[in-house]
Every structure is written in structure tokens, then in C-alpha cells.
C-alpha positions in Angstrom: -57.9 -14.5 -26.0 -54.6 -12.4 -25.1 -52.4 -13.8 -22.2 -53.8 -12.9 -18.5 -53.7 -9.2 -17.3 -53.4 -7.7 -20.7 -55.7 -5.4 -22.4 -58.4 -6.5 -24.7 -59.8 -4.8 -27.5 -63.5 -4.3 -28.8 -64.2 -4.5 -32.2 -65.0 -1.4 -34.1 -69.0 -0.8 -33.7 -70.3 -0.5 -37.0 -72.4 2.2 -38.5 -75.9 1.1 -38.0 -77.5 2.0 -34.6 -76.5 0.1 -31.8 -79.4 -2.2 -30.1 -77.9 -2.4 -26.4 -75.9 0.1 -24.4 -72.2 -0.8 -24.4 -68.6 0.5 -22.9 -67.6 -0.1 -26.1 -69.7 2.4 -27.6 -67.9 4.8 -25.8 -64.5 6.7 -25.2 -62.0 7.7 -22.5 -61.7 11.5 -21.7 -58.6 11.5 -24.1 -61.0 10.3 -26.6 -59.3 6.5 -26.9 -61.1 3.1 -26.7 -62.2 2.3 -22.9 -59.2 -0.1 -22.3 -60.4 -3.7 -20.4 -58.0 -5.7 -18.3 -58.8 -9.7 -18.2 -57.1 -10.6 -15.3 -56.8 -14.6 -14.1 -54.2 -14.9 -11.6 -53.3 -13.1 -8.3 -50.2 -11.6 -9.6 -51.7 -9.5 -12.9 -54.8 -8.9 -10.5 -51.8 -7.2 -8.1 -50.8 -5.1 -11.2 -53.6 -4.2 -12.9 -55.2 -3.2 -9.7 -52.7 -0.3 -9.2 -54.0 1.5 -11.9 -57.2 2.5 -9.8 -55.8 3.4 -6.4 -55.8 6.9 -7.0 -59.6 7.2 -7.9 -61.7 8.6 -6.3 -65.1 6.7 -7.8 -65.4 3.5 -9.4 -67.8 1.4 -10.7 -68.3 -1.9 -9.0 -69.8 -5.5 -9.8 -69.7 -9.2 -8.5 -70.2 -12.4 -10.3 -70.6 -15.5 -8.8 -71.7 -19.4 -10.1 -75.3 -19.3 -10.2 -77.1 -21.5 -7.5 -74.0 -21.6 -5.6 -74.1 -22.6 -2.0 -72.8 -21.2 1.3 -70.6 -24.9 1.4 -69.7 -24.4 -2.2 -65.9 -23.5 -2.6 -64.9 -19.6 -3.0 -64.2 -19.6 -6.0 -68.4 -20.3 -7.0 -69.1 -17.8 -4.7 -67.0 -15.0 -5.6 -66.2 -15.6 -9.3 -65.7 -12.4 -11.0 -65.0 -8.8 -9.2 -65.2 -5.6 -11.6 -64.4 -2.1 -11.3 -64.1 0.7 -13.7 -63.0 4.4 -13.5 -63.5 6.9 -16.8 -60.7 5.0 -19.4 -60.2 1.4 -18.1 -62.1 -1.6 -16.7 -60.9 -4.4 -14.7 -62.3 -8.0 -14.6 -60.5 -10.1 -11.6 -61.6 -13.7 -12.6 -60.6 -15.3 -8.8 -62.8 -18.4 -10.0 -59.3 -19.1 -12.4 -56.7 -18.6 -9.5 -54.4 -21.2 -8.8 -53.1 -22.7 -6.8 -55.6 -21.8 -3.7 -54.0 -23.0 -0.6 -56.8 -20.5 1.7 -58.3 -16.5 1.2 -54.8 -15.4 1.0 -54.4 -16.7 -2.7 -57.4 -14.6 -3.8 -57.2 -11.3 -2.2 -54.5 -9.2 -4.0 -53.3 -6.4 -1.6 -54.2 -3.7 -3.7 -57.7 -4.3 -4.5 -58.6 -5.3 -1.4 -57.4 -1.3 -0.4 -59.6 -0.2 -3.7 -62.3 -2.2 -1.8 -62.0 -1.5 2.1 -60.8 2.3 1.4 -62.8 5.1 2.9 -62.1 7.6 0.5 -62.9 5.3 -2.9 -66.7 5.0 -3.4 -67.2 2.3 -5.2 -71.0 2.8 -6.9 -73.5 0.0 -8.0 -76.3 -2.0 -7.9 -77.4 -4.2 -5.1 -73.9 -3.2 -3.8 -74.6 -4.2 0.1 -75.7 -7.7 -0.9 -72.7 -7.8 -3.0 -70.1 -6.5 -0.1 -72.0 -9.2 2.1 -70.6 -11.6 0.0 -67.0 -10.0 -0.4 -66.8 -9.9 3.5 -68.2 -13.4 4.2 -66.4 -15.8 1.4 -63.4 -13.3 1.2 -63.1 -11.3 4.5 -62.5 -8.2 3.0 -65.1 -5.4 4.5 -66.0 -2.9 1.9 -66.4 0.6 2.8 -67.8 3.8 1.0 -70.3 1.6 -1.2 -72.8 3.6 -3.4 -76.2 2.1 -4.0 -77.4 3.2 -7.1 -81.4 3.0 -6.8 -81.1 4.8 -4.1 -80.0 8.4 -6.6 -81.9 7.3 -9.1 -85.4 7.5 -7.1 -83.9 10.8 -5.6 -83.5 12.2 -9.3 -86.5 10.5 -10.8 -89.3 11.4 -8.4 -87.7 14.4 -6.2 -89.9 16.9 -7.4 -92.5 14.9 -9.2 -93.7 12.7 -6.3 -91.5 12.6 -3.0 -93.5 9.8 -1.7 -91.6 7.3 -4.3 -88.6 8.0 -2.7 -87.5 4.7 -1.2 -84.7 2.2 -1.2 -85.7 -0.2 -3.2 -84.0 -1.6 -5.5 -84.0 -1.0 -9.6 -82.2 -2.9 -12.1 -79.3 -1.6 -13.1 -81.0 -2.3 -16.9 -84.0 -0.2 -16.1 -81.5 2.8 -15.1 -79.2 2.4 -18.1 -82.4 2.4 -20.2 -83.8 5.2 -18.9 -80.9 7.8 -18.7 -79.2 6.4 -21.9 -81.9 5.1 -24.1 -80.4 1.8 -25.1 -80.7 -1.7 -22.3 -77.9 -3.9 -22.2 -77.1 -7.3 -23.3 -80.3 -9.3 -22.6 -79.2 -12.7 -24.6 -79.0 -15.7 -21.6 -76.5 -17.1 -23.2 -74.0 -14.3 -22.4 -76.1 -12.9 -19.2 -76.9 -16.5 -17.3 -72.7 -17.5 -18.0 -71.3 -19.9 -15.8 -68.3 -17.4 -14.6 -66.5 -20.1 -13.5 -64.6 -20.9 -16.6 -62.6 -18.6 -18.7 -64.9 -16.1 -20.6 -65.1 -15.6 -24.1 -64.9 -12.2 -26.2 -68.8 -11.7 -25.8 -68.5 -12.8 -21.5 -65.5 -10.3 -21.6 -68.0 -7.3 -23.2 -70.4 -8.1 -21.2 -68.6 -8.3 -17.8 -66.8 -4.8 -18.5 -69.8 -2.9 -19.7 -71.6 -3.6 -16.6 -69.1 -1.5 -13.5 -68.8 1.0 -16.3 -72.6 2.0 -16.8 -72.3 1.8 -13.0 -69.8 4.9 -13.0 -71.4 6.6 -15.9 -74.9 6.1 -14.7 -73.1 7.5 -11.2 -72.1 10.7 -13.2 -75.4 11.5 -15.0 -77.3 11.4 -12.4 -75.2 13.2 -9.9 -75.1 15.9 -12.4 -78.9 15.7 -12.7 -79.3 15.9 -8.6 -77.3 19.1 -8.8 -79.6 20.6 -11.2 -82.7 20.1 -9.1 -83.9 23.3 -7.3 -83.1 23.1 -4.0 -80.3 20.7 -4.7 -80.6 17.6 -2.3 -77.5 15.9 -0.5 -76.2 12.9 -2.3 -77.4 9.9 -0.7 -75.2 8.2 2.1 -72.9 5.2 1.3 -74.9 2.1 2.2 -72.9 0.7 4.4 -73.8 3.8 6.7 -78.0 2.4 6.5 -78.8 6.1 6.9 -81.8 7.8 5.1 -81.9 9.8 1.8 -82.5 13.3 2.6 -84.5 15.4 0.3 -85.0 19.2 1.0 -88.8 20.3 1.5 -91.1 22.3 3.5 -93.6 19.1 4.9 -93.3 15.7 6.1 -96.9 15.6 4.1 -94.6 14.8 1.1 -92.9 11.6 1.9 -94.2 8.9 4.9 -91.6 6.7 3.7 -88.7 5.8 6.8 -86.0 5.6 3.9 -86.3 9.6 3.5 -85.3 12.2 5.9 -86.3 15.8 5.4 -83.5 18.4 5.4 -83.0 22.1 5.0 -81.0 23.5 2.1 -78.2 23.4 4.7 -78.2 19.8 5.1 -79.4 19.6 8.6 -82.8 17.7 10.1 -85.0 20.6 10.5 -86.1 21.4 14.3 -89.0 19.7 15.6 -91.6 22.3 16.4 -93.4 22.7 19.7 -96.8 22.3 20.2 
């Protein structure tokens, strides 16, 4: 594997179709390999972590020992953090930090910004119950968190059937195979890891394709939302626990309390008068 912080390459897909959906399949916007940072200390964390300041979306995912406990150490609780923007992905592997005198020695200053900034929305799947766990093991409170189920039931049943509009939750498989016809990686021996030791090539693929089919999934179906007739408003961060507004003429469509009905301008509608 290369030394810590440095890029890592994917191997050139082959011709035959591809069986799962991969970030390697796939290319920056100037048409170059997605590039994936592998970083295991605090300082390359520090520099690799600059690259995403300026963004204004990411995709986000947390990895953690499996079966860990709340007296486990930090490290088995917050293992791997991963974001992703259009050309690179970032794997922060705190679980390989050392030395870890306290919180301090896992927290580099500029992804904790990525994380807590207002103005960064980080998107993915189960992302509140993963911010839980950045905020109690790590103390860093994440704002502007996207949950992805949450667009893809407004997309999926918006003008089919209103009433499935809910927040639960949908794998972040199911989405990827629904909007890009492939699922990912479903072998346990690279999804069940133990992402408390240093990865291999095929734990490194796997990490980084996972916060990138967060962001792309993120674009297609933002794109999608706007196509739908009238549009609807993009769902809330989740952090904000506030309803997904769709835009129709009768509460008769929806009796779920997840959904709020809107006019085109965005507003509650008035409540009539007997």
C-alpha cells in the first residue's frame, strides 16, 4: 500500500460488464480517475482535509468495529470517517492514530470545520445516527447533514403514491441499485471488515465507493426532484427534524407526520375556516 495520505490508484476495469457499482467505474469532471486519499495519521488527515473545504456538498460515511461498546475505546467506535466531492475521496482511518493521549489526537482541525460547517452539506445514509456517534465519542457536532432516504421516497413516490412518503430509512444499496442499475460490493469478507486494522486494496475500494455513491446518488436525484411537475422543496437537513414538504392540493394524499403539504411557493398553505 503507498505511505499514509497519498493517493491510491484503482486498477483499470476491464472490458466485460461490471457486476457491482463502483467509484472506480467512474471519472472526475476533467475526465481523470476519481483520486482516493488513505489517510492514517492526524497530520495527512490535516492535509488531505483541505482539499474539501471549499465544497459545497460531500458525500459522507462512518465506520466503526462491529459490536463495539459505549466503554469500548474511540478508536472501535469511530474507526473510519469518509467524504467525497466530484474528483477525490478521503478515508480518515482514526482507528490507526497514534499516539492518543485524549479527542484532541483524533480530531484534525480542518475536518472537523468540513463536519460542523453550516454551509457544507454533507449527504448520506443513516447520517443522524452516524453524527450521534461523531458528537458523543468525538465531540464534534455535525451540521447541515443530508439524509438520503428521505429524497429518494420524495422522488420515487411523489407523484405515484404520496402516502409512501416517509422517513424511513433505505439502504444506501437499494438506492444505488435502483438509480444506477448495478449494487455494490456484497462479499462479507470486504463488507463485515474489522476497520480497525489497516485496509487492504479491496477495504480501500470499498470504503471510497461508498461517500461517493452518496454524492452521486445526491445529484441524480436532486436533478430528478427538479424535473417533477410542481417541483417540491429539497428535503431539510436532518439535524433540523423538520418534515419533507411535497406540493399538492389535499391532505387526502399523505396522513404520514413526516410530510408537510406546501404551495409551489414553499409555504404551509392556510388552514381554511369552517
Amino acid at each position: 500500500m503507498p505511505t499514509d495520505g497519498t493517493s491510491i490508484p484503482h486498477k483499470t476495469p476491464t472490458s466485460a460488464k461490471p457486476k457491482f457499482w463502483s467509484h472506480a467505474s467512474n471519472k472526475g469532471p476533467d475526465g481523470k480517475d476519481i483520486i482516493v486519499h488513505y489517510c492514517k495519521t492526524l497530520k495527512s488527515t490535516e492535509e488531505v482535509a483541505r482539499h474539501f473545504l471549499d465544497d459545497k456538498t460531500l458525500g459522507f460515511d462512518l465506520e466503526w468495529k462491529a459490536q463495539a461498546s459505549a466503554s469500548d475505546c474511540i478508536q472501535n467506535n469511530v474507526s473510519l470517517i469518509q467524504i467525497a466531492n466530484k474528483s477525490r475521496i478521503a478515508l480518515f482511518q482514526l482507528a490507526l492514530f497514534k499516539p492518543v493521549r485524549g479527542v484532541e489526537d483524533l480530531v484534525a482541525p480542518s475536518l472537523a470545520k468540513i463536519l460542523e460547517s453550516p454551509d457544507i452539506t454533507k449527504v448520506g445514509v443513516s447520517v443522524k445516527a452516524d453524527c450521534t456517534r461523531l458528537r458523543k465519542y468525538l465531540g464534534i457536532d455535525a451540521r447541515a447533514i443530508f439524509e438520503l432516504s428521505h429524497l429518494y421516497k420524495l422522488v420515487k413516490y411523489y407523484h405515484s403514491n404520496p402516502r409512501l412518503i416517509n422517513k424511513r430509512l433505505v439502504s444506501l444499496n437499494d438506492q444505488v441499485e435502483e438509480h444506477f442499475g448495478l449494487p455494490l460490493v456484497k462479499e462479507d469478507s470486504v463488507r463485515c471488515s474489522d476497520w480497525t486494522f489497516a485496509l487492504n486494496y479491496h477495504q480501500v475500494q470499498y470504503a471510497a465507493t461508498d461517500p461517493y455513491a452518496c454524492l452521486c446518488l445526491f445529484d441524480t436525484m436532486d436533478s430528478k426532484r427538479k424535473a417533477l411537475n410542481p417541483v417540491p422543496p429539497l428535503p431539510a437537513h436532518a439535524e433540523l427534524d423538520l418534515p419533507i414538504q411535497i406540493v399538492c392540493k389535499s391532505r387526502e394524499h399523505t396522513e404520514s407526520e413526516d410530510v408537510q403539504i406546501v404551495n409551489e411557493t414553499g409555504s404551509a398553505p392556510a388552514e381554511k375556516r369552517p
